[in-house]
C-alpha positions as CSV (number, residue, x, y, z in Angstrom):
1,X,165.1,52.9,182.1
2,X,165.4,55.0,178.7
3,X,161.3,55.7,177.2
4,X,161.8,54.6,174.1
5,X,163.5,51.6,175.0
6,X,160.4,50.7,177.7
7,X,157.8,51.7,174.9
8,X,159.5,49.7,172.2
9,X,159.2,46.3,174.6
10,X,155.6,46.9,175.8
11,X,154.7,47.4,172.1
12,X,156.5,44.1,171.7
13,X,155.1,42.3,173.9
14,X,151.4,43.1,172.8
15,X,152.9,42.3,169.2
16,X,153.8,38.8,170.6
17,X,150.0,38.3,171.9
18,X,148.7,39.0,168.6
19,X,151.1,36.5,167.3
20,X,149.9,33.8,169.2
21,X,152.9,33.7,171.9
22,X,151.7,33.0,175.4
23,X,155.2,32.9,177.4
24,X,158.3,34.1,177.5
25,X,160.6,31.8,178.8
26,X,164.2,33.0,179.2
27,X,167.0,30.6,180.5
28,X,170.1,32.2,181.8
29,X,172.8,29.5,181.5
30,X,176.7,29.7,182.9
31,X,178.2,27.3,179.8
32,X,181.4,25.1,181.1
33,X,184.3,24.4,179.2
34,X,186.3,21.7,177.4
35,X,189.0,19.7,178.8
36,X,191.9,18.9,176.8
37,X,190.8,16.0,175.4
38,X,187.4,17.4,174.4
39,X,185.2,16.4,177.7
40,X,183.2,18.7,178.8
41,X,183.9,19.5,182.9
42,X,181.4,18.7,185.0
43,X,181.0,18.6,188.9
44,X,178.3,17.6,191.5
45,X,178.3,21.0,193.2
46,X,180.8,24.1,192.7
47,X,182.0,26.6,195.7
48,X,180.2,29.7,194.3
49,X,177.8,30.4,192.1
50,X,178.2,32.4,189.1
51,X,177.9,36.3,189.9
52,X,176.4,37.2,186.2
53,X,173.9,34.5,186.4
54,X,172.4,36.6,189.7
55,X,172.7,40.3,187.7
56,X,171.2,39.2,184.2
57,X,168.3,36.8,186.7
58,X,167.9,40.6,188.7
59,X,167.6,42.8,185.4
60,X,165.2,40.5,183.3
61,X,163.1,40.6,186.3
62,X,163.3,44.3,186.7
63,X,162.7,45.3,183.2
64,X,159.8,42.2,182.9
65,X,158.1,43.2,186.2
66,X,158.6,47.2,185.9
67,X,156.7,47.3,182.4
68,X,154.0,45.7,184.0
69,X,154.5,42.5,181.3
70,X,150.9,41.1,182.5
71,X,150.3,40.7,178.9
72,X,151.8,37.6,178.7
73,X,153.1,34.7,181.1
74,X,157.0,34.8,181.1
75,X,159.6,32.8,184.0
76,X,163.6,33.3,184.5
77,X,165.4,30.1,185.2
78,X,169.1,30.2,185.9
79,X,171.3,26.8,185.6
80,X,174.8,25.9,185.8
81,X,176.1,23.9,182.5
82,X,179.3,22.3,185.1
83,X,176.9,21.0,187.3
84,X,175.7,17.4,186.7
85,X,172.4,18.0,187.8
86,X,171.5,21.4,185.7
87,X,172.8,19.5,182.9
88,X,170.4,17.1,183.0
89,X,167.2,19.3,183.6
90,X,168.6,21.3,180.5
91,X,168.3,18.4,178.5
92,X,164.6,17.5,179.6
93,X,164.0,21.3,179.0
94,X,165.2,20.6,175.1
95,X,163.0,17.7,174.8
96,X,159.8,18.7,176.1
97,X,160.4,22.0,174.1
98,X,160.9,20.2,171.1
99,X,157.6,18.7,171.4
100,X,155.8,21.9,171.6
101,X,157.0,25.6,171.6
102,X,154.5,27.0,169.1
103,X,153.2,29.4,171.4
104,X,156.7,29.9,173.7
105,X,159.0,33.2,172.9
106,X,162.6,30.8,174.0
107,X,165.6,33.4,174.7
108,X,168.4,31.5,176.1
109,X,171.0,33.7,177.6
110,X,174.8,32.3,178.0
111,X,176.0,34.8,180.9
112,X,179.5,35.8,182.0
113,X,180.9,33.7,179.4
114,X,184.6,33.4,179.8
115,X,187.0,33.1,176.9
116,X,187.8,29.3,177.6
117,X,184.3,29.0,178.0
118,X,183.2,31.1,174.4
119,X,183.5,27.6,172.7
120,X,181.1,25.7,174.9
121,X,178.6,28.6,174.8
122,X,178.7,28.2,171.1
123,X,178.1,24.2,170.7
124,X,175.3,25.0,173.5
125,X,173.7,27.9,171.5
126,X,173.2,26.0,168.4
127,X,171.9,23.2,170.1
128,X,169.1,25.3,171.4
129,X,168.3,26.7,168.4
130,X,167.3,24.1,167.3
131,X,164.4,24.3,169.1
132,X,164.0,28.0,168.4
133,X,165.3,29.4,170.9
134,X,166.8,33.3,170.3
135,X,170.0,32.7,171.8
136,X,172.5,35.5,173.1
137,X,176.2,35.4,174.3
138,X,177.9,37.7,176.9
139,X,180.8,38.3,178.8
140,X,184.6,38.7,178.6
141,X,184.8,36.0,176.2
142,X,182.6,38.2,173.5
143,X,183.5,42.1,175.0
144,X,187.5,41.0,175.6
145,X,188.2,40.6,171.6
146,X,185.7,43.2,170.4
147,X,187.0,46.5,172.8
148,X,190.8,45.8,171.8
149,X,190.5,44.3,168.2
150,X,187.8,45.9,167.2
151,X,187.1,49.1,169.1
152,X,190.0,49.5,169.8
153,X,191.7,51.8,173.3
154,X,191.5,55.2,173.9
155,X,193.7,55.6,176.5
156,X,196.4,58.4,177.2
157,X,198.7,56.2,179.3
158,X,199.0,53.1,176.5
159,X,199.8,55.0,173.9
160,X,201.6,51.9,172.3
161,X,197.9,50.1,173.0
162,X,196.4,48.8,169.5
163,X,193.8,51.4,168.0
164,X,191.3,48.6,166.6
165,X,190.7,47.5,163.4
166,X,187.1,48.1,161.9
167,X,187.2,46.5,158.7
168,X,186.7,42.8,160.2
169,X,185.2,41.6,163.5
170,X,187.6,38.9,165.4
171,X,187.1,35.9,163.7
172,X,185.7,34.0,167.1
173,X,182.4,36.9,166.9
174,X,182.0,36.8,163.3
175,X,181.4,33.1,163.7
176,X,179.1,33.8,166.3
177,X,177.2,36.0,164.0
178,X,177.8,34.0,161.2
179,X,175.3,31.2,163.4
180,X,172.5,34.1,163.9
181,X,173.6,33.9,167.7
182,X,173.2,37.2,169.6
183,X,176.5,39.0,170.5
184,X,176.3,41.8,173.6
185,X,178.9,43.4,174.5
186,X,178.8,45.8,177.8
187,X,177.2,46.0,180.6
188,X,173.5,45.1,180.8
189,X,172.1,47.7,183.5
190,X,172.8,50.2,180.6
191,X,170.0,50.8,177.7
192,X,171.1,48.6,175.3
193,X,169.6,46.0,177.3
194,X,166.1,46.9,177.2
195,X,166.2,47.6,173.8
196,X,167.5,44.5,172.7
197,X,164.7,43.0,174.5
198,X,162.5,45.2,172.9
199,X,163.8,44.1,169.3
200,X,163.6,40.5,170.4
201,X,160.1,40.8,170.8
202,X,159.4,42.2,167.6
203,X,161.2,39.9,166.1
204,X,163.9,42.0,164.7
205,X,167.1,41.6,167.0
206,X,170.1,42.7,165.6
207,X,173.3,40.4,165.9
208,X,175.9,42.8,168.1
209,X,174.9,45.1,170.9
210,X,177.5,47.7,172.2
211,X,176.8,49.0,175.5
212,X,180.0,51.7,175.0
213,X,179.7,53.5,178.7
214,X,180.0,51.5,182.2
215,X,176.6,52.2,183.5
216,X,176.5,53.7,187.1
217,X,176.1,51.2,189.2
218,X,175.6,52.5,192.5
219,X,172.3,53.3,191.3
220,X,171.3,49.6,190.2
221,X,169.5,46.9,191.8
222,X,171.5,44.5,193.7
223,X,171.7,41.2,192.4
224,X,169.7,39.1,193.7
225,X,170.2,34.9,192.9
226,X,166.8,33.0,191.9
227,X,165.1,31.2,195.1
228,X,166.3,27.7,194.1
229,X,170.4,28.6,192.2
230,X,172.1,27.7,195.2
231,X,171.3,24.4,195.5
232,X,174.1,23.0,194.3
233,X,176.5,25.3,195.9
234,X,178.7,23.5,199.2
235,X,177.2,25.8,202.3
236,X,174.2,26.9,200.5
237,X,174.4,30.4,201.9
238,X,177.6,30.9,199.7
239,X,177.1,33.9,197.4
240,X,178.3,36.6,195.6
241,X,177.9,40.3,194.8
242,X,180.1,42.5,192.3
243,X,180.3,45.5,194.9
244,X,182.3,47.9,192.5
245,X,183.4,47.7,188.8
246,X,186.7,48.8,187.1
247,X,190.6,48.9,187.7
248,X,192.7,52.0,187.7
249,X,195.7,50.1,186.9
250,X,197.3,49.8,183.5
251,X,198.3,46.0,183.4
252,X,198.8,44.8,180.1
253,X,197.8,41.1,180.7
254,X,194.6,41.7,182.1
255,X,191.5,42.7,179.9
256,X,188.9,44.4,183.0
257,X,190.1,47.4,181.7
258,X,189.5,46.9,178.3
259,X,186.2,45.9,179.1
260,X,184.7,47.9,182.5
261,X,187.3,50.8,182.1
262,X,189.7,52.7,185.0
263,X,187.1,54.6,186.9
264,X,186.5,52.5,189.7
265,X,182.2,52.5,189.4
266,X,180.5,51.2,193.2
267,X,177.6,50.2,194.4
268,X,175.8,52.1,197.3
269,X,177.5,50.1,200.5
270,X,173.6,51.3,202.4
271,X,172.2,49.1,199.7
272,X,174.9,46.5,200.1
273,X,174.5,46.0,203.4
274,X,171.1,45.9,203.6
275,X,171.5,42.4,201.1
276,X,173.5,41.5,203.9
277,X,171.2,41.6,206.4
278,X,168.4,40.3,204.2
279,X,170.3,37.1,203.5
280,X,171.3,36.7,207.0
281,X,167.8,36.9,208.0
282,X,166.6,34.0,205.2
283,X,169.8,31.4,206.1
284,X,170.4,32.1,209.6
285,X,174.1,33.6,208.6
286,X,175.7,35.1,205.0
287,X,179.0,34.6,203.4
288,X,179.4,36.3,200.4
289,X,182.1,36.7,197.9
290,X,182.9,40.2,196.7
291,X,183.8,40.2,192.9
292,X,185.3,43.3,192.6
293,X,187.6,44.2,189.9
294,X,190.0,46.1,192.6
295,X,188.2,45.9,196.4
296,X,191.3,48.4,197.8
297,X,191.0,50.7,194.8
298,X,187.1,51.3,195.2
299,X,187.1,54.7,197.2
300,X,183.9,53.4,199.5
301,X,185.5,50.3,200.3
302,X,186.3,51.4,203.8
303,X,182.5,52.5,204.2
304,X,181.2,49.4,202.9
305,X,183.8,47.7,205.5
């Protein structure tokens, strides 16, 4: 964790005391999409739960608990906008909060955010603003536009790839920023994380976070899934872990590339069987769902086997 970044969000946090905050709550949400006909899908229980959810739940915790934030009361809540029941506990959230926030910090997070799903996350974000919530948006449906219309590729084998253009954001982002709705774009293990945390708290967040580099994730904390997220999962030991990041192919339909790059970046398979075993031990059995970008590609697959 960078020290400038760790300094800026402890003097933020004492900031928010002064201020007469005394809790942080942050709500990590997976939006849903729209039908065709404008419905919003929903379901009474979905066969995994959303891998993002479980790595933005791990590193709020980590950078919360490392920095010692005793200062103030703060809780991480993850909930599933396709799930009937989430749905309806986010909507009693909205009206208690409405009632009284004075002395709440609300950051509402929409993770993973797909691009069918970008549209949701929007309608969803200014809703919660409305009862002052700092709302941010993440995920290919944000980081897919902005590294090959903006950015742009630097890549030696697509030469013909588009170099970006600069002088305007895609139109679906500037809207976004257009709405004072937080746009990050990268990976959050990196240090643009922390300090956009830290400029949350003092109450000076910029609009668009680039987190350039894949961080290295073999040094990262697993992702662990908050005690109660899979409750609405069918076989409620059903999880899933992101074991390695990146493709080295050069496929021009798919946007991982674009986004987590052609080094293929894994996790520590000691560490990733130790979750394993640790999740065995809680249910009584584990069946997890690897999320990799490219499982055969990842040279420690075989290890990890």
């Amino acid at each position: 964790m960078d020290t400038s970044s760790t300094i800026r969000v402890q003097q933020g946090a004492e900031r928010l005391k002064r201020d007469g905050i005394r809790r942080v709550l942050i709500y990590l949400i997976r939006p849903s999409s729209y039908l065709n006909k404008g419905y919003v899908r929903i379901f009474k229980r979905v066969m995994l739960p959303s891998n993002s959810a479980a790595v933005m739940y791990t590193q709020f915790r980590a950078v919360l608990g490392q920095l010692g934030f005793n200062k103030l009361e703060w809780d991480i809540k993850t909930f599933d906008d396709a799930i009937k029941e989430d749905r309806k506990k986010l909507r009693r959230i909205q009206k208690d909060l409405n009632r009284c926030h004075a002395d709440t910090l609300l950051i509402v997070g929409f993770v993973g955010v797909q691009t069918h799903e970008l549209p949701r996350a929007r309608d969803l974000a200014l809703r919660w603003q409305e009862v002052g919530a700092t709302t941010i948006i993440g995920g290919f449906g944000v980081s897919g536009p902005l590294r090959t219309l903006y950015w742009g590729i630097e890549d030696n084998r697509r030469k013909n790839f588009p170099k970006g253009d600069r002088s305007a954001l895609p139109p679906e982002i500037q809207d976004l920023l257009d709405h004072n709705i937080i746009v990050f774009d990268g990976e959050a293990e990196g240090p643009q994380f922390v300090e956009m945390l830290g400029d949350i708290f003092h109450g000076t967040p910029k609009l668009l976070y680039y987190e350039a580099e894949g961080p290295d994730i073999a040094a990262a904390l697993i992702p662990e899934y908050p005690p109660d997220h899979l409750r609405y999962v069918i076989g409620t030991t059903n999880s899933t872990i992101d074991e390695s990041r990146g493709c080295p192919f050069i496929c021009s339909f798919c946007s991982i590339i674009n986004f987590r790059g052609r080094d293929v970046r894994s996790r520590d398979p000691v560490a990733i069987v130790e979750h394993l075993k640790e999740t065995a031990r809680k249910h009584g059995a584990a069946y997890v769902f690897f999320t990799s970008d490219n499982f055969p590609r990842n040279r420690r697959s075989r290890e990890i086997l």
